[in-house]
Backbone as ProteinMPNN parsed JSONL, in Angstrom:
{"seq_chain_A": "XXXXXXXXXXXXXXXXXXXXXXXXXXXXXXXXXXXXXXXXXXXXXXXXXXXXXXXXXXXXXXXXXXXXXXXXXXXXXXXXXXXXXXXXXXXXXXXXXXXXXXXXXXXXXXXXXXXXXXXXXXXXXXXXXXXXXXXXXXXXXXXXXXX", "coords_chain_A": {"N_chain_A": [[126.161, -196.491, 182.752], [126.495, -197.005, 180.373], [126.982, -195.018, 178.991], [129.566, -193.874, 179.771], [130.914, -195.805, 178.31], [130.553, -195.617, 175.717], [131.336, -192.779, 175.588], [134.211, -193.466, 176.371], [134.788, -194.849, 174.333], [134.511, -193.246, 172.028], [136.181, -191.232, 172.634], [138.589, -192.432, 172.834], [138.412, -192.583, 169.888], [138.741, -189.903, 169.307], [141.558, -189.391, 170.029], [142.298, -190.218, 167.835], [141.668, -188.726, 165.371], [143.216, -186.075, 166.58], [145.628, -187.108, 165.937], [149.37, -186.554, 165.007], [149.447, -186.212, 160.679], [149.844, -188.319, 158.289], [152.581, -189.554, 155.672], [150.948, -191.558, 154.755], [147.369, -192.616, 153.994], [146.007, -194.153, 157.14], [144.666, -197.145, 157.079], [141.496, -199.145, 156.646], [141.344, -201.651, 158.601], [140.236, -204.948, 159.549], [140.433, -207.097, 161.999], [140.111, -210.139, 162.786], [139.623, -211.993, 166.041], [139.8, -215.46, 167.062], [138.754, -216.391, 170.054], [139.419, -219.32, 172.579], [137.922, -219.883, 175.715], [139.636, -221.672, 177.312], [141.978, -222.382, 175.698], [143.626, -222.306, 172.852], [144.044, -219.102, 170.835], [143.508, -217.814, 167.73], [143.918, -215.76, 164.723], [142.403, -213.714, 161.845], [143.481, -211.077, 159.397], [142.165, -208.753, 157.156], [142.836, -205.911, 155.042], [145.367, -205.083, 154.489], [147.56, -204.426, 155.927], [148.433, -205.25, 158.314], [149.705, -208.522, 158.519], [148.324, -211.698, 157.457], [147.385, -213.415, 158.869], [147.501, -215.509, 162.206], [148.589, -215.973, 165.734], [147.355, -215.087, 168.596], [147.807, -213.694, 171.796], [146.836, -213.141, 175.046], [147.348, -210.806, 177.696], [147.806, -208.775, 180.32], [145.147, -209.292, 182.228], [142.773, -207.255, 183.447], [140.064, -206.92, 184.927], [136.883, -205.484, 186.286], [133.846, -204.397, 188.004], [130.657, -206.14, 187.155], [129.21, -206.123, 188.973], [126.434, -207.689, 191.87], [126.399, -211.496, 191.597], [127.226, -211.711, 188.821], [125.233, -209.598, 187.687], [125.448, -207.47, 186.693], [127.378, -204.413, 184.543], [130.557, -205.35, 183.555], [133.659, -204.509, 183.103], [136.462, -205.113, 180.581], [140.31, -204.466, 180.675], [143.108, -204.962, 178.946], [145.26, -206.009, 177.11], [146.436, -207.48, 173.96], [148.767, -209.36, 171.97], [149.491, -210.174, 168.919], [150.908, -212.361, 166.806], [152.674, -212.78, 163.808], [151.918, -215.783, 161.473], [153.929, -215.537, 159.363], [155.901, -215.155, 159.751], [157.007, -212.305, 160.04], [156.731, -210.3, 161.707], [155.207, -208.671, 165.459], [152.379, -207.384, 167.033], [151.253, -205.121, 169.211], [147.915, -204.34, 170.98], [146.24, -202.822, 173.083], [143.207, -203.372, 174.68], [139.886, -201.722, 175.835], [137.31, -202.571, 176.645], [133.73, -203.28, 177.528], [130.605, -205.1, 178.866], [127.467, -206.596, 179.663], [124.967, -208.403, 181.291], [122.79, -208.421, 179.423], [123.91, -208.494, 176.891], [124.739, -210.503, 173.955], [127.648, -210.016, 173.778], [130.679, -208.436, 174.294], [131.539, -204.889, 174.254], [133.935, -201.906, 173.132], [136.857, -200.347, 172.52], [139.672, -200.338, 170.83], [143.232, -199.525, 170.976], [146.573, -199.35, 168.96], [149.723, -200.505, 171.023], [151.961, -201.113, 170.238], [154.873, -202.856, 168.764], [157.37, -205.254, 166.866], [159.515, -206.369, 164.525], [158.616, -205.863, 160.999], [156.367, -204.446, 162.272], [157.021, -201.941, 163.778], [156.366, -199.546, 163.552], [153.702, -199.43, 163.358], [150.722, -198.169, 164.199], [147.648, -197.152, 165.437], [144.032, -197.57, 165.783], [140.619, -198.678, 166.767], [137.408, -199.674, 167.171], [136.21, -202.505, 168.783], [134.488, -205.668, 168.677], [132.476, -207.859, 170.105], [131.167, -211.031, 169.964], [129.573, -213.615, 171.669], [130.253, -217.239, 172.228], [129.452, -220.608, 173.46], [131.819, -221.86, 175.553], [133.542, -219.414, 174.131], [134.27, -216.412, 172.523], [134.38, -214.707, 169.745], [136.407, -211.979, 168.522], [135.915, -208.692, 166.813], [137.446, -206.365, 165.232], [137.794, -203.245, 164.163], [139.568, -200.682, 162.475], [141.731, -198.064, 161.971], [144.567, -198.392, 160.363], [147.886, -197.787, 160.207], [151.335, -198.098, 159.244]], "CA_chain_A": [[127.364, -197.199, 182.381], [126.157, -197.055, 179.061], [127.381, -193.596, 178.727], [130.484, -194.202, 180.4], [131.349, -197.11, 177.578], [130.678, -194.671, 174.648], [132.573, -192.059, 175.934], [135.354, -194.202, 176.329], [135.022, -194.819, 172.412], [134.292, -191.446, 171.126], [137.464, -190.557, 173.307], [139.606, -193.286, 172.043], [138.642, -192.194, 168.016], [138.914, -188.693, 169.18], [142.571, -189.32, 170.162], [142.931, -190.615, 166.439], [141.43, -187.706, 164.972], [144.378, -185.134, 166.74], [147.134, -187.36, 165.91], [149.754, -185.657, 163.538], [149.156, -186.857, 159.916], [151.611, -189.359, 158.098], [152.393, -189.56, 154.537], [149.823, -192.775, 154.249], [146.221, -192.19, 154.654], [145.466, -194.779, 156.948], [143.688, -197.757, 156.206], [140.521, -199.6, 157.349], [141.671, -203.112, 159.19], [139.516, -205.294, 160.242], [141.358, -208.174, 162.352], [138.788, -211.217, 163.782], [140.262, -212.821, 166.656], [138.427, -216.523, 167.897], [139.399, -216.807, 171.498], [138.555, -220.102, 173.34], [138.607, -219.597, 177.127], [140.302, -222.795, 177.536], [142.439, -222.501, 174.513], [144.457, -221.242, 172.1], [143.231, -217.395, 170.097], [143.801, -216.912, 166.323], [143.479, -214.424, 164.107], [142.867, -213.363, 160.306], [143.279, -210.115, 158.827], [142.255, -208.083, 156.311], [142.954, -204.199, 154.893], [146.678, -205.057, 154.066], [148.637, -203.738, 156.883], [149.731, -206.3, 159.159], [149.979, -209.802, 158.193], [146.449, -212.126, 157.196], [146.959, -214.594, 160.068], [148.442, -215.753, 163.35], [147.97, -216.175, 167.157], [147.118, -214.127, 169.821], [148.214, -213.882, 173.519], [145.847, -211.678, 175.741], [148.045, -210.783, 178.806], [147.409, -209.26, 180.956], [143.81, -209.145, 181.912], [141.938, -206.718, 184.543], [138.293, -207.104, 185.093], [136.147, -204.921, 187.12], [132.431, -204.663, 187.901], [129.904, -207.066, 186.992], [127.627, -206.61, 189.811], [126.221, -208.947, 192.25], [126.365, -212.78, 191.282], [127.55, -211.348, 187.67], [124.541, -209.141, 186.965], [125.744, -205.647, 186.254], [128.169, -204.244, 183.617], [131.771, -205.802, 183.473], [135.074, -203.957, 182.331], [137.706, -205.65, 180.837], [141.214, -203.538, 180.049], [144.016, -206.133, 178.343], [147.048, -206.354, 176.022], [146.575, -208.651, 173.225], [149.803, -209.358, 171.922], [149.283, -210.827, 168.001], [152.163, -213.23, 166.211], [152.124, -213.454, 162.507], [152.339, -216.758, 161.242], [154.425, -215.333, 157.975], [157.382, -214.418, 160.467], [156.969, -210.532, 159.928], [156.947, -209.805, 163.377], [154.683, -208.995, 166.069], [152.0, -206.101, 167.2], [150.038, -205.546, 170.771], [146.659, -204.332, 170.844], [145.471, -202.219, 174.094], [141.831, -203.32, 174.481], [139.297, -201.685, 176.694], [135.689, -203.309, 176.157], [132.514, -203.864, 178.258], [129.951, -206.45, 178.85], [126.374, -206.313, 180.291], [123.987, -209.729, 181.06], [121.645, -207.614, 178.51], [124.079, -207.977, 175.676], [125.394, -211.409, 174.017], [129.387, -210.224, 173.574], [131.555, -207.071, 174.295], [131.392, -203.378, 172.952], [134.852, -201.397, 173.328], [137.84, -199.602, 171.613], [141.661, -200.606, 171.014], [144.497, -199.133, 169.96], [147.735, -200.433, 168.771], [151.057, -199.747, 171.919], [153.986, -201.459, 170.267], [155.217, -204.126, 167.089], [158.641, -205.183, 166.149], [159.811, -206.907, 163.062], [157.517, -205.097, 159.959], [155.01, -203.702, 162.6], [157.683, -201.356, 165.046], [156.455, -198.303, 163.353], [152.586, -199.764, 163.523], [149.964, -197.552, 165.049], [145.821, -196.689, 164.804], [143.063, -197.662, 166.939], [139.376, -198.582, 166.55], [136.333, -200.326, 167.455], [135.973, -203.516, 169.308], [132.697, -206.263, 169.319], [132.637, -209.652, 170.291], [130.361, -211.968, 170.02], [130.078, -215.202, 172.904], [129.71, -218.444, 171.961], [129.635, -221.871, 174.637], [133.642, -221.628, 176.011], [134.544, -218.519, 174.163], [134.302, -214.902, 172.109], [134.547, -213.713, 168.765], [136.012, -210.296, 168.41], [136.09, -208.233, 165.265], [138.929, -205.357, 165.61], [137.81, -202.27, 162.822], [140.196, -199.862, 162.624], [142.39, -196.906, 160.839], [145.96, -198.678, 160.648], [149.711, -197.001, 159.301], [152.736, -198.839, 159.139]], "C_chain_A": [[127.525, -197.202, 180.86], [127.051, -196.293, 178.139], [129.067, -193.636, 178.645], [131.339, -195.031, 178.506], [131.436, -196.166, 176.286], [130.94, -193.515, 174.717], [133.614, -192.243, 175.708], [136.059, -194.207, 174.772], [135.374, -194.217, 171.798], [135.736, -191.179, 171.504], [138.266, -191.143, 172.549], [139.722, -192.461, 170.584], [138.858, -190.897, 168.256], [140.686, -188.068, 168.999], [143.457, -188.99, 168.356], [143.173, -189.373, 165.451], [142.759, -186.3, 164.91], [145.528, -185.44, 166.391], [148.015, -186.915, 164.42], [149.594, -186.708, 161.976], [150.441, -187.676, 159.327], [151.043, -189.332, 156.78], [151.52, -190.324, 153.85], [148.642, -192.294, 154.629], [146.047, -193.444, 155.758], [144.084, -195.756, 156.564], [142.87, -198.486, 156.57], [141.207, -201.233, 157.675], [140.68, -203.702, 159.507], [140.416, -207.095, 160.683], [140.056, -208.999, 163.635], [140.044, -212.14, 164.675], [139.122, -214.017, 167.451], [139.376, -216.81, 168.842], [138.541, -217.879, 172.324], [138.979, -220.251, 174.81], [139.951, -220.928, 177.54], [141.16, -223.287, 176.492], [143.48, -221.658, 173.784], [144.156, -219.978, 171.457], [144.134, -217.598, 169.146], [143.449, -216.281, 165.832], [143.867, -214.238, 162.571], [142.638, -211.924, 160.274], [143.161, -209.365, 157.655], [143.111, -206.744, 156.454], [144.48, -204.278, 154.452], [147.464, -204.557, 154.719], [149.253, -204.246, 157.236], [149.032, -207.687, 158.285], [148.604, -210.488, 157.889], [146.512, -213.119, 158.264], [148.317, -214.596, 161.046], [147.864, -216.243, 164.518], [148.401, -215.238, 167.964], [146.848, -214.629, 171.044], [147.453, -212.887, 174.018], [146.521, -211.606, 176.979], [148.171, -209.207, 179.103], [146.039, -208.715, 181.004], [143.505, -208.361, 183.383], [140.525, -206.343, 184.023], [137.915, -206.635, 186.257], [134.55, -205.234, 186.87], [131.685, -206.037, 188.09], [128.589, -207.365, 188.09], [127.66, -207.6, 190.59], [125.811, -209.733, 191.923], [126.104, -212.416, 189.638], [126.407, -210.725, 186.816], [124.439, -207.718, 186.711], [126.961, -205.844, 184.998], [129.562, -204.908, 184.084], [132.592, -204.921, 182.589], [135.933, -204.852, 181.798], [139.481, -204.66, 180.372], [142.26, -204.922, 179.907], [144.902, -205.569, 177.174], [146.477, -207.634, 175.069], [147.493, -208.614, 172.427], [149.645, -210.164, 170.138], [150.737, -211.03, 167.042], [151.834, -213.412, 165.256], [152.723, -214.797, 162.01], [153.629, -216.856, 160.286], [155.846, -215.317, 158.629], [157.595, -213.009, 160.684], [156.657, -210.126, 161.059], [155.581, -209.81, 164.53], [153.734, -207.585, 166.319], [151.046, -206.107, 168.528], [148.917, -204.217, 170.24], [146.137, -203.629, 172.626], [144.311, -202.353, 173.81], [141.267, -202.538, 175.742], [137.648, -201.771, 176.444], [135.017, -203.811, 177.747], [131.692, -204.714, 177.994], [128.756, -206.187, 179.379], [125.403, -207.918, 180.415], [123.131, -209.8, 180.006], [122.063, -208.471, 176.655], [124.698, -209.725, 175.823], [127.176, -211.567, 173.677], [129.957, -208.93, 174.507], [131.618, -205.722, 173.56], [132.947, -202.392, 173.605], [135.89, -200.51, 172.524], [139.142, -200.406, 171.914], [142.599, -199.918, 170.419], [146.009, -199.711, 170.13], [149.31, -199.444, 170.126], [151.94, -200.143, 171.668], [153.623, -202.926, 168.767], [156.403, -204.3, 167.016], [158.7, -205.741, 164.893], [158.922, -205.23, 162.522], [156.812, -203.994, 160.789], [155.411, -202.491, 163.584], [157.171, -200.405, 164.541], [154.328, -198.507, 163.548], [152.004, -198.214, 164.674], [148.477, -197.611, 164.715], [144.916, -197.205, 165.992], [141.758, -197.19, 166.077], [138.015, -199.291, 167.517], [136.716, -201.81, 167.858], [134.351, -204.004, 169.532], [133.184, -207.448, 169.044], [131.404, -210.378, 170.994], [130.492, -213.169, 170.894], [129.491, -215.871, 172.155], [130.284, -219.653, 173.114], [131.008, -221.881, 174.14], [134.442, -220.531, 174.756], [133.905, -217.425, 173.576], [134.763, -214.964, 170.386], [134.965, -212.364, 168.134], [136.429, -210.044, 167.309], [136.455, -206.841, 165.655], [138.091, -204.846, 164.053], [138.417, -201.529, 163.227], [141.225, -199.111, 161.656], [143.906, -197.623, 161.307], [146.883, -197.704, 159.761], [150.169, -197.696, 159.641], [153.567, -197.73, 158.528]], "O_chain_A": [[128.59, -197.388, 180.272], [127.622, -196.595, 177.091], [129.701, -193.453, 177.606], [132.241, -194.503, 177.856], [132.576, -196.007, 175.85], [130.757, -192.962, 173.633], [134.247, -191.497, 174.962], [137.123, -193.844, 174.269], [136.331, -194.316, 171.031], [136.495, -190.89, 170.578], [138.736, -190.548, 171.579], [140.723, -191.868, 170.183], [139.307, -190.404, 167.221], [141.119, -187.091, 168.389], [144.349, -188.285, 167.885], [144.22, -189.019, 164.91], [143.172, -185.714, 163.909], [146.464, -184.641, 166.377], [147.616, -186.911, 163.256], [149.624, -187.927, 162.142], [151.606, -187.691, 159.724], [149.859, -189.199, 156.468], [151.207, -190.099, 152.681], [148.652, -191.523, 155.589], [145.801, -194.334, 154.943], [143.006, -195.451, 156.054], [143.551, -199.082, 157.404], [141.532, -201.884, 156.682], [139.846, -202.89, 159.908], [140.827, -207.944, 159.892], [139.485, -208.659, 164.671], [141.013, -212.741, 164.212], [138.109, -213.774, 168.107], [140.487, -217.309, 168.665], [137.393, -217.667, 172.714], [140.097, -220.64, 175.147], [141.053, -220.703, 178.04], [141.185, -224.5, 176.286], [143.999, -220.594, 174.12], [143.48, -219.705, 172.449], [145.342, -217.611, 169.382], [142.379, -215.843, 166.257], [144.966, -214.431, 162.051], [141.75, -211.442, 160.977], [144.212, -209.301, 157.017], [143.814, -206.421, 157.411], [144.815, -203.21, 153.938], [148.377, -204.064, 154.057], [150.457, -204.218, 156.984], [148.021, -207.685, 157.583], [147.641, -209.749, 158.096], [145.443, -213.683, 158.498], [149.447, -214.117, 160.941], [146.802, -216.865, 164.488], [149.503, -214.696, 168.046], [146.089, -215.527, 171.408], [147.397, -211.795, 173.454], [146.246, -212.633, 177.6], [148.59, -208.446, 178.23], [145.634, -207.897, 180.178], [143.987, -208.849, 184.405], [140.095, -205.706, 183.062], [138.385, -207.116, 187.287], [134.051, -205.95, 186.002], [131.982, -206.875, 188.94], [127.642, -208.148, 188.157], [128.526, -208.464, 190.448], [124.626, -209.534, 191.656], [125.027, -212.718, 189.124], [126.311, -210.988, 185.617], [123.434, -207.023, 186.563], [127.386, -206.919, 184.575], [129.598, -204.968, 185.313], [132.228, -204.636, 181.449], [136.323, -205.624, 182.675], [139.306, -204.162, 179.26], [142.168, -205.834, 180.729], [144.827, -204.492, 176.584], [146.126, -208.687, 175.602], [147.319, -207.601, 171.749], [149.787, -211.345, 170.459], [151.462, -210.112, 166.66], [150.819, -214.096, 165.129], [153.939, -214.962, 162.107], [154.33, -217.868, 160.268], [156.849, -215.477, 157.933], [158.39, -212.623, 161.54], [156.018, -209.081, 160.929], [154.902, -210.837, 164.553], [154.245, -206.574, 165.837], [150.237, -206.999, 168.781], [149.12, -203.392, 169.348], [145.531, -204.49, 173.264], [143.905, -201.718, 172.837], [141.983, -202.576, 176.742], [136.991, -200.818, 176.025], [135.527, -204.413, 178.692], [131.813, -205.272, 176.903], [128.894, -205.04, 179.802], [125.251, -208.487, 179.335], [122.689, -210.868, 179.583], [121.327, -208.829, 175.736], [125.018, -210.283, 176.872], [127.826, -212.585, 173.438], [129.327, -208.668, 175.532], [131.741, -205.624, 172.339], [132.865, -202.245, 174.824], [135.288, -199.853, 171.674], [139.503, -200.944, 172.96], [142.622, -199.811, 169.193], [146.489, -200.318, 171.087], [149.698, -198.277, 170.081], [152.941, -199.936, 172.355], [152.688, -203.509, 168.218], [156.915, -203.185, 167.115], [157.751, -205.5, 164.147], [158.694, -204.161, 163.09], [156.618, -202.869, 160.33], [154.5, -201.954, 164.214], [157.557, -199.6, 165.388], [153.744, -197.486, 163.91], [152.613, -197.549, 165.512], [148.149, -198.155, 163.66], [145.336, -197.138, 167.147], [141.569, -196.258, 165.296], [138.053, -199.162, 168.74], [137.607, -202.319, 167.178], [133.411, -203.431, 170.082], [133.938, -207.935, 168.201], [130.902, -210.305, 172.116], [131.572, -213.758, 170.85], [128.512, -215.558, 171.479], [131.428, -219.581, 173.562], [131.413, -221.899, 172.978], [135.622, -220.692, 174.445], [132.778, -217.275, 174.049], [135.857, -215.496, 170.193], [134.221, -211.698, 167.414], [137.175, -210.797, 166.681], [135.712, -206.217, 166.413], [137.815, -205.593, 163.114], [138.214, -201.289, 164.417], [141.489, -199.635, 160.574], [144.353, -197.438, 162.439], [146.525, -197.024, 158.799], [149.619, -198.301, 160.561], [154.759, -197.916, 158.281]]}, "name": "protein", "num_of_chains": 1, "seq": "XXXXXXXXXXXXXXXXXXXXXXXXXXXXXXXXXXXXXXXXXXXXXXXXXXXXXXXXXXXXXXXXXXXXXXXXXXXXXXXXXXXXXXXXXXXXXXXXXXXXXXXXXXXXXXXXXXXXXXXXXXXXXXXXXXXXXXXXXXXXXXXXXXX"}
C-alpha cells in the first residue's frame, strides 16, 4: 500500500512536471490548514500567491480501506474548498492522502481544480502531511503555485 501511496505522489508531481510553462516560474506555497473534527478549519499561508489566511470547507469526503476494526491503511479523496478572509476570492484543493495505525497523521498529494475572484486562473499541486492531534489534524499543503 505503501507503494501504491507514493506512486500516487510521484504521479501527481509528474503531472506538474508536463504541464505547459507560464510566463511565472511558479512558486513554493506552503498553506497549514488546523482542522477540528467537530469544528471549524482555518488556514494561513505563505509564498505570496493566494491570500495569508481564511477558512476551509472539506466537502466532499470519500474514505476507503482501513482494515478490520480500523487496522489497515485508509484512503481519503476530498475537495477542500479555502475562503480568504481579505475578500479576494476563493480556491479548491483536490486532496488525495493516506493513513496507516503505524503512522501519527496523513501522507498524500493535492492539486488546485478551480478559484474565482483573484484565484480563477490559480493552478499547481503538491505534497500533503498531517499531523493528528486529540479531535483533529494538522495539514501542511507544499506546493508549486501560478496565478
Amino acid at each position: 500500500m505503501r507503494v501504491r501511496r507514493t506512486a500516487a505522489v510521484l504521479g501527481l508531481l509528474g503531472v506538474l512536471a508536463l504541464a505547459p510553462t507560464a510566463s511565472a516560474a511558479p512558486t513554493v506555497s506552503v498553506i497549514n490548514i488546523h482542522v477540528l473534527f467537530e469544528g471549524a478549519e482555518s488556514f494561513t499561508a505563505s509564498g505570496g500567491v493566494v491570500c495569508a489566511s481564511g477558512e476551509a470547507v472539506t466537502d466532499p469526503v470519500f474514505a476507503a480501506g482501513f482494515g478490520r476494526q480500523g487496522r489497515g491503511v485508509g484512503t481519503f479523496h476530498l475537495i477542500k474548498t479555502l475562503t480568504c478572509d481579505d475578500g479576494s476570492g476563493t480556491f479548491q484543493l483536490l486532496v488525495d492522502a493516506a493513513t496507516a495505525p503505524s503512522s501519527p497523521g496523513t501522507l498524500g498529494g493535492f492539486a488546485v481544480v478551480g478559484g474565482t475572484g483573484d484565484y480563477t486562473g490559480l493552478r499547481g499541486a503538491g505534497t500533503v502531511v498531517g499531523t493528528g492531534f486529540d479531535g483533529g489534524i494538522d495539514d501542511v499543503y507544499t506546493g508549486r503555485l501560478v496565478n
